[in-house]
Every structure is written in C-alpha cells, then in structure tokens.
C-alpha positions in Angstrom: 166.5 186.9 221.1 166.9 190.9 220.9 167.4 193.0 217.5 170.8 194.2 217.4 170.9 198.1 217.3 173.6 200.8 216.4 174.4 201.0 220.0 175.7 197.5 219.8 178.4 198.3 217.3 180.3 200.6 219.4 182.1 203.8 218.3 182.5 203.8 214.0 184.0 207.1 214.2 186.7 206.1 211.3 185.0 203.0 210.4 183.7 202.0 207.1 180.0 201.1 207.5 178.4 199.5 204.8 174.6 200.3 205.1 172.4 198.5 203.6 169.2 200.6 202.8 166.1 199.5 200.8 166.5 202.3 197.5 164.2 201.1 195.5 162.5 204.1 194.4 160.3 204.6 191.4 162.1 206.3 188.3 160.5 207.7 185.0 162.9 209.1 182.2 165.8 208.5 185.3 163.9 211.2 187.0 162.7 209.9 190.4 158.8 210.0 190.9 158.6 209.2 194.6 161.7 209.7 196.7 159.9 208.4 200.1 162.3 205.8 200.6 165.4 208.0 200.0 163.9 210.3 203.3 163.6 207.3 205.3 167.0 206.0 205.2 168.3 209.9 206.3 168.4 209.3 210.0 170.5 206.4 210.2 172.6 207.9 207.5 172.9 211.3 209.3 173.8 209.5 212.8 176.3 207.4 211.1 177.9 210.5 209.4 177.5 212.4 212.6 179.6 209.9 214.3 182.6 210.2 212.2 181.8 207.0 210.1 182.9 206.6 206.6 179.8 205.3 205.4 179.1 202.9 202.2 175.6 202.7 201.1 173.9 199.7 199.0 171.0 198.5 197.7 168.9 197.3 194.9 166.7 199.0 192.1 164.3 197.1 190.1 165.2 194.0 188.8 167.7 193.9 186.2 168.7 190.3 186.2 172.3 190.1 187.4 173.4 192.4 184.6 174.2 196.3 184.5 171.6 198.0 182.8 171.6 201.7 182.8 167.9 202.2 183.5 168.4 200.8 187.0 171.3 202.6 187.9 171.5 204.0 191.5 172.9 207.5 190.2 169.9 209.7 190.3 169.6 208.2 193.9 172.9 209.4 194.7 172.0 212.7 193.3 168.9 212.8 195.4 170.5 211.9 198.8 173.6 214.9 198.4 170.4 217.4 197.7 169.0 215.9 200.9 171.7 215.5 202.8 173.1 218.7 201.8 176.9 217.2 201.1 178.6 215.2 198.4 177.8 212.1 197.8 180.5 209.9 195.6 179.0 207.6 193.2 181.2 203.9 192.5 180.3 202.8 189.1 180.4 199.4 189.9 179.2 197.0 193.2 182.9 195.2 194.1 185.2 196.5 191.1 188.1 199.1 191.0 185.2 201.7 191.3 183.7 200.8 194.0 186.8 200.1 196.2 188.5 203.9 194.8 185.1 205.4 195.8 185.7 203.5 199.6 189.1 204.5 199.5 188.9 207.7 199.2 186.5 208.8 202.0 187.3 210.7 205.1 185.6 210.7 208.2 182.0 212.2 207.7 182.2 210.9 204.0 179.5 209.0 202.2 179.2 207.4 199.0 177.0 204.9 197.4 177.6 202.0 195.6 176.2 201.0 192.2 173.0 198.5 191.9 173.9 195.5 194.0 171.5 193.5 191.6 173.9 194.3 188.8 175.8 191.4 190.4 174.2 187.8 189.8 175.4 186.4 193.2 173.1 189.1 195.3 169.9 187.4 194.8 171.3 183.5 194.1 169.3 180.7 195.2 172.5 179.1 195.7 174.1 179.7 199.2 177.7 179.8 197.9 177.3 181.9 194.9 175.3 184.1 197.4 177.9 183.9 200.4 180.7 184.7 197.6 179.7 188.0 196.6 178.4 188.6 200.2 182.5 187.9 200.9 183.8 190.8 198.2 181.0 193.0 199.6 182.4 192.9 202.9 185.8 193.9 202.0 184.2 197.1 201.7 183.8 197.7 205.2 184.2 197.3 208.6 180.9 197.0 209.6 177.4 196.8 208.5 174.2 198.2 209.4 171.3 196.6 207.6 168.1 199.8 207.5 166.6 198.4 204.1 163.2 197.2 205.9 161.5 196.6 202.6 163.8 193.5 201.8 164.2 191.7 205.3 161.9 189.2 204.3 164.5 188.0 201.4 167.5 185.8 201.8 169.8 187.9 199.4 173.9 188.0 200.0 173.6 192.0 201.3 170.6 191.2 203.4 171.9 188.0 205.1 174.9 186.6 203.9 177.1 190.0 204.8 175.2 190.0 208.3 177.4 186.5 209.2 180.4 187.9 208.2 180.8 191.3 209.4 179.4 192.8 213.0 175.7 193.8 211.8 173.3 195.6 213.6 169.8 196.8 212.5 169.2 201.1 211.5 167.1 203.1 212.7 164.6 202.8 210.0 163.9 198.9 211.3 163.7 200.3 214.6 161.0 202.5 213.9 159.1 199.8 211.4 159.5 197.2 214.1 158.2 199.6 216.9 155.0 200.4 214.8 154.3 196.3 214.0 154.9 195.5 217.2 152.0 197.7 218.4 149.8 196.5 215.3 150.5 192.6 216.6 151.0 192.8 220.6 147.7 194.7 222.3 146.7 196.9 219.5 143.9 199.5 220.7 140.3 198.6 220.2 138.7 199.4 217.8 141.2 197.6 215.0 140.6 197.8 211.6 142.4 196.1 208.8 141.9 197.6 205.3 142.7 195.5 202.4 142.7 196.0 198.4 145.0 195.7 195.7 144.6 193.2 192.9 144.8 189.7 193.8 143.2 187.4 196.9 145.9 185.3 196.4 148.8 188.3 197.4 146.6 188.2 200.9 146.1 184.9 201.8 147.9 184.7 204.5 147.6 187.7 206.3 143.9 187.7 206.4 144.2 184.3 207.6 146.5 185.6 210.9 144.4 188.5 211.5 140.9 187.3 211.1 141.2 186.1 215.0 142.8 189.6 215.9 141.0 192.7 213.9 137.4 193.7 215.3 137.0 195.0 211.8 138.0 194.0 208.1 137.4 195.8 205.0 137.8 194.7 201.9 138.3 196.6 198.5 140.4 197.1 195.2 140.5 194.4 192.8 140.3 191.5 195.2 136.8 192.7 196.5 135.2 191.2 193.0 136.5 187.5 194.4 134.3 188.2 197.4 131.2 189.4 195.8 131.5 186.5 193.4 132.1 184.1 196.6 128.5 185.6 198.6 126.8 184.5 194.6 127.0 188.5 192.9 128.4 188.1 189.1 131.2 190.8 188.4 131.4 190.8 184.4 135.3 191.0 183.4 136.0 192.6 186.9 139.2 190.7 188.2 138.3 187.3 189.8 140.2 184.6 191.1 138.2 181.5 190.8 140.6 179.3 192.5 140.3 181.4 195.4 136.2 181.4 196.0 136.3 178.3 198.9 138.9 179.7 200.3 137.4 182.9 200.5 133.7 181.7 201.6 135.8 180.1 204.1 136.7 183.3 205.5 133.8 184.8 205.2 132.2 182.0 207.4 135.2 182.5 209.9 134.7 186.3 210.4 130.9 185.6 211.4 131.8 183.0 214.0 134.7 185.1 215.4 132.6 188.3 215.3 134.6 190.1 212.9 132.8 192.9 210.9 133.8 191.8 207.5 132.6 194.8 205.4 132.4 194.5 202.0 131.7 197.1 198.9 127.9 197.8 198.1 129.1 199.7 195.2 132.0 200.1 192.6 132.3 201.9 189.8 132.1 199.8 186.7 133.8 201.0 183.3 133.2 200.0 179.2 137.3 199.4 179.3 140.3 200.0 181.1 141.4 203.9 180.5 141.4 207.2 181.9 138.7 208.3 179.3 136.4 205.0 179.6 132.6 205.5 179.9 132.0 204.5 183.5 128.9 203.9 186.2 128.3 203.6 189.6 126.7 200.1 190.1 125.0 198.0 193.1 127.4 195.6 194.1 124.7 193.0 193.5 124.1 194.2 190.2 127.2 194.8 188.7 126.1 193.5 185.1 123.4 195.7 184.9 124.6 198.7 183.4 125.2 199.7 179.8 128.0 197.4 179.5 126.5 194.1 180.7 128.9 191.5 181.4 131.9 193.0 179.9 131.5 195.5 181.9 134.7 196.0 184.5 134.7 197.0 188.2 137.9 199.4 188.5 137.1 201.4 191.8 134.9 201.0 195.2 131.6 203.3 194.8 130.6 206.5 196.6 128.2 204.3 199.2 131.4 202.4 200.2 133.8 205.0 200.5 131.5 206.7 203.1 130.8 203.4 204.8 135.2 202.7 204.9 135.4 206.2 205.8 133.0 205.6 208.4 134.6 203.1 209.9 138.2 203.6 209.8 137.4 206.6 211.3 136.1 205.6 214.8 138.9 202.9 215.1 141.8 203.3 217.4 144.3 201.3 215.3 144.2 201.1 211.5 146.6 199.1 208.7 145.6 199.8 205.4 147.8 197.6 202.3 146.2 198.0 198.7 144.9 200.8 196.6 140.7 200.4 196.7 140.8 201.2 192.9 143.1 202.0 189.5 143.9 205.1 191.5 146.6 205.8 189.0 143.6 206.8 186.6 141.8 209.8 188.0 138.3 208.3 187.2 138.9 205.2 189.3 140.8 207.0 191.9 138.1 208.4 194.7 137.8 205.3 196.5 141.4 205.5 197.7 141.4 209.2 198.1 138.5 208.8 200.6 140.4 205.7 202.2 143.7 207.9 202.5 141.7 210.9 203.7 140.0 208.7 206.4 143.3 207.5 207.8 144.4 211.1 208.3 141.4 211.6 210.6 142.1 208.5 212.7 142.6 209.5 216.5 145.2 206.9 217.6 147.7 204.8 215.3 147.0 204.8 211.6 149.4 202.6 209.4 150.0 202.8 205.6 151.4 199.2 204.7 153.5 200.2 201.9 154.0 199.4 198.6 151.2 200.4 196.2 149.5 201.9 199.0 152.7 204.5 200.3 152.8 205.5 196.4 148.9 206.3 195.9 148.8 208.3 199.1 151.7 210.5 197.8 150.3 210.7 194.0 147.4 211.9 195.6 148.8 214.6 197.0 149.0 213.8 200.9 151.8 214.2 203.1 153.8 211.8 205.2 153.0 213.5 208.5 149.6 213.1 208.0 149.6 209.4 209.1 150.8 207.9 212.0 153.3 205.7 209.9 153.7 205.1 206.2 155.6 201.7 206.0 158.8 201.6 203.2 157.8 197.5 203.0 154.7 196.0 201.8 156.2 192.6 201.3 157.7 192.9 204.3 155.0 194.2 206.4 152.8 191.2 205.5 154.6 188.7 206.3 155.6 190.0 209.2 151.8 190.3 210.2 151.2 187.0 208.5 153.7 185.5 211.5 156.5 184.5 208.6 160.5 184.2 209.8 162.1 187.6 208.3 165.6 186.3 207.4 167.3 190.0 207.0 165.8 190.4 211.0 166.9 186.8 212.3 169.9 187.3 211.1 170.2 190.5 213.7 169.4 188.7 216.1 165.5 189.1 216.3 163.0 186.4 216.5 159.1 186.9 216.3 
C-alpha cells in the first residue's frame, strides 16, 4: 500500500480543503511559547493556497474534555499563522456551528480560515465509532476534500484523523511526507554508526521502542529520569531519584540483551543530585555508584546527567552517522538541571550525517535552550507518534491514507 499524497487529489483550485494539522502548541497567558508546530504546517498550507484552494484548517489544543473552554482556544493560533503567512486568516468560533460554516462560506479562492478547537466537540476523540463517525459526518460538510498534515496525532483513532479520511478523498500533507521520509531512513538501512538517545521520565513511556531497536542501534544511551531505573537494575541505590520498580526485570532484561547483541548500552556515571526539586535547590555532582553519598543521603534526588556523562554522550553521538534522540537528559526547564541536555542538543548539531530530534519534550528543550531548527537534520512535530512508529505499531491516521508499515 502507498501513502496518498496531494498529487493524488487533483486540481483544488476552488475546492474547500479541510486540513487537518497537528496545532497543538504550548500557550502561557494565551501568548504562545513555542510556535514550532505552526511553521511546520506552512508548506502544505502555502501549496494549497497557492493552488487556488479555499482551505479549512483543524486541529486540537490541549485537552479540554469535549467542552469549550477559552484557555484552549485556537485563536492566538489563528493570529500566529496570518503573521506567518502574511494574509488574513478568519477565525469560526465554533467546530460545525453557524460559525464555522459562515467562516467556510465566505472564502474565496486563496482564502484560509481556521476552525475552533475540534476537541471542544465530545465526538472528536469518542471511543465509540458512531459518536466518532457522527461528528466526523458534520465535519465533512465543511469541505470537499481533506488533507490530513497533523503528524503528531496519526497514531490516534479520533473522527478528524480517521473517521473524515473514509468519507471525503484524503491524502497525506507535506509535513507527513517529510516525517515519513526521515523514519523511513531511521528504520530501512540507517548509516553506521546509529545511535539512539533516550531520557525523559519514565521506563515505562519506552518500553517498546527500546525493545524494537535494541536489534537495530549499534549504540544506546540512556539518560533523564529513567536512567535511575537502570542504575538501580545494575545494584546502585538512587535515594528519591525517580524509579520504577516494576520495571527493574524488565530492564536487566535489556541490559542482558544489548551485551549479547553487541549493543553499547551507555549509561550515566554521573548526575547531579539536588536537596529538593527547585531552581534554587542545593545540588552536587555524584558518582553514579554513589548517589547517596552526598550531603543529602538518601533523600537526596538525581535531576540531571553529570559533567562525565555529558562528555561521554557528546562523545558518542558525535562520531555516529545517524542519531534519534526522544527525552530531555534532565529538569532542563530549571537552569541548574539543564546542562546535560544542552550538551546533548549541542552534540546533535555537530553530527555529520542525519541527526533526529524525536519530538515532544525533546523539540521544546532544544528551542528553550536557545537552538535553532536548522541546526538539526530534523526536529520531529510527534513524539508519540514517532515512537510508535519506531516501535513497529499500526498508525491509524497513516493506514487510513493508504500506508502500511
């Protein structure tokens, strides 16, 4: 099966095309903090409009229960795509009411407007398929046609993802084209060296995709709060660092897996350890085998990877040929706890063939800390979406397109 593309759709000069983007930006005081996502839907949006298409945009922000609530509201989005796009965008107050279809109504050829939070609407993200498939039914009196570019929800069954795909002719944007491109090369022949870097919280969030890589990646590293499960599964006590002790068999288990497949598993042999969790916290560099042993003893709590790994990561990830990094090493939002990720972030810039930034926590920690998006090979608008894709999982927003893994 072949993913359905633009091309497929034919001429939409004086169609209406519903576009499905993934908006889901992060907003403080309705102000948005990281418009990343907003960028990456432009080129589809700018084809479509260049075409002649009368285009509709949707998507989701935050999760607001399948009731309107003004602090998820789509219209500082709106606002941000006219600056980007450098035209007016209309704004429809509601997702299928007398808003919306005014708003649809009333564009030319060229025009673009954008819809209200599609998760305003209880039926968008139903479990139950004809609940789902109904309000997939009055979205698609909106348009003609629909092109799905939100990459970062493909992995979710929801009525503008999947359900509107079966009813209207659906073909995937741009944006999925690139994202697709980019896993394809991580998954089919990547170049040797290849290195996966993982962090974040929780082992548990990973499971799977260290599970479908560990027989394809010459090189794993592990850091961020998950990295505390491994120490405590090779016998190292972590104080109140975050631990998963349901996880520790499973994760010996892959420990003992990367040695028989020859995988360099490389963990931290140092992390800066803190009194408590806060910006101003009293805070050590400790030996990963002696995490306890600093003034705060076993309450003490591991919030970043230390100098000695971020050399050795750096190290590393920069004499591989192919790099996917998901998961902050650290609490990179507090400035203390922050270096290890810089260094990770920095290393990735330096990388010689493809480096990947999985998303997520990840995409936002590279931008906070100041780097731009040119200076890595590809910065993913999916986290969720980018690991199960590596962990093998059906996407149903791609099937639906007509692509199969």
């Amino acid at each position: 099966m072949t993913l359905r593309t633009l091309a497929s759709l034919g001429s939409l000069a004086g169609k209406r095309v519903i576009v499905r983007c993934d908006l889901n930006v992060p907003l403080k005081d309705g102000v948005i903090t990281d418009d990343g996502r907003v960028r990456a839907s432009l080129p589809t949006l700018n084809a479509l409009l260049h075409q002649g298409a009368r285009v509709v945009v949707c998507s989701h922000l935050g999760r607001p229960d399948g009731a309107p609530d003004p602090k998820y509201s789509l219209a500082p989005v709106a606002q941000r795509l006219s600056e980007l796009l450098g035209a007016p965008v209309a704004f429809a107050r509601d997702t299928v009411g007398p808003s919306a279809h005014e708003a649809v109504d009333a564009l030319a050829d060229g025009d673009i407007a954008v819809i209200e939070n599609l998760r305003f609407n209880p039926g968008e993200t139903a479990k139950d398929d004809s609940e789902r498939q109904a309000f997939a039914r009055e979205l698609a009196v909106l348009g003609d046609a629909l092109v799905s570019d939100g990459f970062g929800v493909v992995h979710r069954k929801q009525a503008s993802v999947y359900d509107l795909a079966e009813i209207l002719p659906s073909a995937a944007g741009l944006l999925i084209e690139k994202e697709l491109e980019v896993l394809d090369r991580l998954t089919e022949n990547p170049q040797r060296p290849y290195t996966v870097v993982l962090g974040g919280s929780k082992v548990s969030d990973k499971l799977g995709v260290i599970e479908h890589l560990l027989p394809r990646v010459d090189r794993l590293l592990v850091g961020g709060g998950m990295m505390f499960t491994f120490l405590k599964a090779e016998g190292h006590e972590v104080g109140k660092s975050l631990l998963e002790e349901d996880q520790l068999d499973r994760v010996r288990g892959y420990i003992a897996t990367a040695k028989e497949r020859g995988v360099e598993l490389v963990l931290p042999t140092d992390a800066v350890v803190a009194a408590s969790f806060s910006a101003d916290a009293e805070h050590v560099v400790a030996d990963a085998d002696a995490l306890e042993d600093t003034p705060f003893g076993a309450e003490g709590l591991g919030l970043d990877i230390g100098p000695r790994t971020s050399a050795r990561f750096a190290e590393v990830i920069r004499g591989s040929e192919t790099v996917f990094w998901n998961g902050p090493m650290g609490v990179f939002e507090l400035a203390p706890f922050a270096a290890g990720t810089k260094a990770v972030a920095q290393a990735l810039t330096e990388v010689a063939g493809l480096s990947v930034v999985g998303g997520g926590d990840s995409a936002a920690a590279v931008r906070q800390l100041g780097f731009a998006d040119d200076r890595f090979g590809h910065i993913s608008t999916g986290g969720g979406a980018s690991l199960e894709f590596l962990e093998g999982k059906r996407l149903p927003g791609l099937e639906v397109l007509g692509w199969s893994q």
